[in-house]
N, C-alpha and C positions, 0 to 999 in steps of 0.2 A: 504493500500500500504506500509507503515513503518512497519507494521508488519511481510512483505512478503521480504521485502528488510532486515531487520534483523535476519529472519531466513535462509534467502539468503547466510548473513555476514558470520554470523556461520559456514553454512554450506562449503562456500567456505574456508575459513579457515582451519578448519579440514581436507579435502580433500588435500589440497595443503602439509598440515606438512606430512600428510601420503605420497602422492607421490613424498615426496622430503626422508623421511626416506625408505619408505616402510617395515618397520620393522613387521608390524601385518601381513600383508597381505604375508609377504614372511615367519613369524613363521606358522602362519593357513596351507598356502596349503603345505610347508613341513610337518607338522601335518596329513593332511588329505590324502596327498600320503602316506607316511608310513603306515598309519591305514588302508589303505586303500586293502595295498597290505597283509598286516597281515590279515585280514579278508580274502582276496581271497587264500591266500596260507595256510594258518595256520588252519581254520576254515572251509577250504572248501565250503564254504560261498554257489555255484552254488547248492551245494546240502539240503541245508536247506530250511527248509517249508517256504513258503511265508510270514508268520509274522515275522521270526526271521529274514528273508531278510527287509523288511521294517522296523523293529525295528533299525539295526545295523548300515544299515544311518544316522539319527535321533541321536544316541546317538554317533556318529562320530562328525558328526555337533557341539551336545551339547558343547562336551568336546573340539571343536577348538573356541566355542563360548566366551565359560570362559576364556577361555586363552587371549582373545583380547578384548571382547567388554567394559569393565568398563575405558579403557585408555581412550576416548574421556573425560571425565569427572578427571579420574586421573590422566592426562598430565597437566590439567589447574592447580591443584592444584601441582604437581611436580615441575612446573616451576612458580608457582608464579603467575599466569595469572587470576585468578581468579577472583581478583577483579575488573581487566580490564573488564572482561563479568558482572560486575555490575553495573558499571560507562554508560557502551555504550549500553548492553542492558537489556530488562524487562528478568525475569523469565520466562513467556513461549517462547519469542522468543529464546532462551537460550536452552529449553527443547528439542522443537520441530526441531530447526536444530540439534540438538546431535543424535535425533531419528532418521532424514531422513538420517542422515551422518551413524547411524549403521547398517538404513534400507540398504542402498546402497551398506554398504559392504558387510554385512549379506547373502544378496540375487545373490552379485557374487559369495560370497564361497560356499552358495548353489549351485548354478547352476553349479559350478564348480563341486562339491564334487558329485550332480545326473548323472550329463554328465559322467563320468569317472566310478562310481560306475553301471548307467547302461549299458556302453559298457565294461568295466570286465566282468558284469556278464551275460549278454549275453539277459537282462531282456527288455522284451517290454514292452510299455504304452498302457493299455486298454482304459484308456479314456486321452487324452490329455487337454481338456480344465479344467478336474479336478484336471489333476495333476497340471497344472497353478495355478488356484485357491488355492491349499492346499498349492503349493509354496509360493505365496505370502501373504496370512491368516497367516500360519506357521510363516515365517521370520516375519511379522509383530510383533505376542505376541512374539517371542524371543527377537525380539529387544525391545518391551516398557518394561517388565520385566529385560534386560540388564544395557539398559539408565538408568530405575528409580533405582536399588540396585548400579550402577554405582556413579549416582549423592550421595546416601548417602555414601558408602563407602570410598569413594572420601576425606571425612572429618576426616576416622579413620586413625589410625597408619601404622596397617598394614592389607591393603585395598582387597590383593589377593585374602589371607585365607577368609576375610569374605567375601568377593563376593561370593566366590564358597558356601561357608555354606551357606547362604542367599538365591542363587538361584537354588542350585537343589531340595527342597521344591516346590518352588515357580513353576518352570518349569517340574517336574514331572506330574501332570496334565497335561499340553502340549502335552508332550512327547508320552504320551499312546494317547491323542485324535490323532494326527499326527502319529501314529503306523498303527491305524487302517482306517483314512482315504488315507495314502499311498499306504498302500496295495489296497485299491480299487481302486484308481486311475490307479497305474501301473501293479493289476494285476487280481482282478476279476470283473472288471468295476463299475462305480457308480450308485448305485441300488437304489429304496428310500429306504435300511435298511440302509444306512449311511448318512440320511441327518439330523441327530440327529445329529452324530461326526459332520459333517459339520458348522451346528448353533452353534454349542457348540464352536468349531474353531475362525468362528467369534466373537461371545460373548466375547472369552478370549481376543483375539485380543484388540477390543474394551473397554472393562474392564481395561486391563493391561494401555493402552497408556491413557485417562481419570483419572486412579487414580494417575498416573505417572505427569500427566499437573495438577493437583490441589493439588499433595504435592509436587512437586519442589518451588513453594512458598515459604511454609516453610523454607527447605531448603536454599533456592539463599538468602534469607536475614540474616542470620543464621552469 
């Protein structure tokens, strides 16, 4: 129960600074409006093969993901707070609200960013339970991969720069497994020749947030 009520802590915290600034959340979707409409006017987007429609969401996302997700972590150390979150709480409690706090945002500006990108394009859902599933798999490994290069970054000088070099490595794997299970979802339905990408989905998922909770450790005492 302490440990449910501390990641509770966390969590409401973070949420509250963000809806009292809302600074991420109003940079992302100015972000993903503009890209959004550049792909549809510039690229012609209606008219490109199915992969290169499902890729160009995905690396929309990416690129509003960098731009925000390592703050939950680089806000505490900006302002000094950090060692507040030492004193009051443990390490994983610590880890695990940063995660849910990126999962929560992560997965509005999805939903936001699919809602808009599939009514531009005019693009139906073959399978909707799948495309759920890839949404929530998806945002999951973005965010433990976020949190954990967040949490280290967090400590360096200048935090931006290495975020982004740190995680498009890291997240390129993702990206193509999420290319190709997209497209099935929203466009040639879920077959069993994608339940490979699918496993593989969750594995990362699960992988990313696991190594993420066993080296913040490190880290939070540091």
């Amino acid at each position: 129960m302490d440990f449910l009520q501390g990641i509770s802590a966390v969590l409401a915290k973070d949420l509250q600074t963000e809806l009292r600034s809302r600074y991420a959340i109003n940079t992302v979707l100015a972000f993903v409006g503009a890209a959004l409409l550049l792909i549809l006017f510039a690229l012609n987007a209606e008219q490109l093969a199915p992969t290169p429609k499902s890729a160009l969401v995905w690396i929309v996302i990416l690129f509003a993901a960098l731009s925000s997700l390592s703050r939950s972590f680089v806000m505490e150390t900006d302002r000094k707070t950090f060692d507040l979150l030492r004193i009051h709480s443990n390490a994983s409690e610590v880890f695990v609200g940063k995660l849910c706090y990126n999962f929560l945002f992560t997965l509005a500006v999805n939903l936001v960013t699919f809602l808009l990108y599939i009514f531009l394009l005019g693009m139906p859902i073959a399978d909707l339970l799948a495309f759920i599933l890839v949404l929530l798999f998806g945002t999951a490994g973005l965010s433990g991969v976020s949190t954990m290069l967040g949490a280290i970054v967090s400590q360096a000088d200048r935090k931006g720069a290495i975020f982004s070099v740190l995680s498009i490595p890291l997240l390129f794997p993702l990206i193509l497994i999420l290319v190709r299970t997209t497209k099935a979802a929203l466009i040639d339905g879920f077959t069993d020749n994608y339940l490979n990408d699918f496993w593989a989905l969750v594995g990362y998922a699960g992988v990313t947030i696991t190594a993420g909770i066993l080296l913040f450790d490190y880290i939070f005492e540091e």
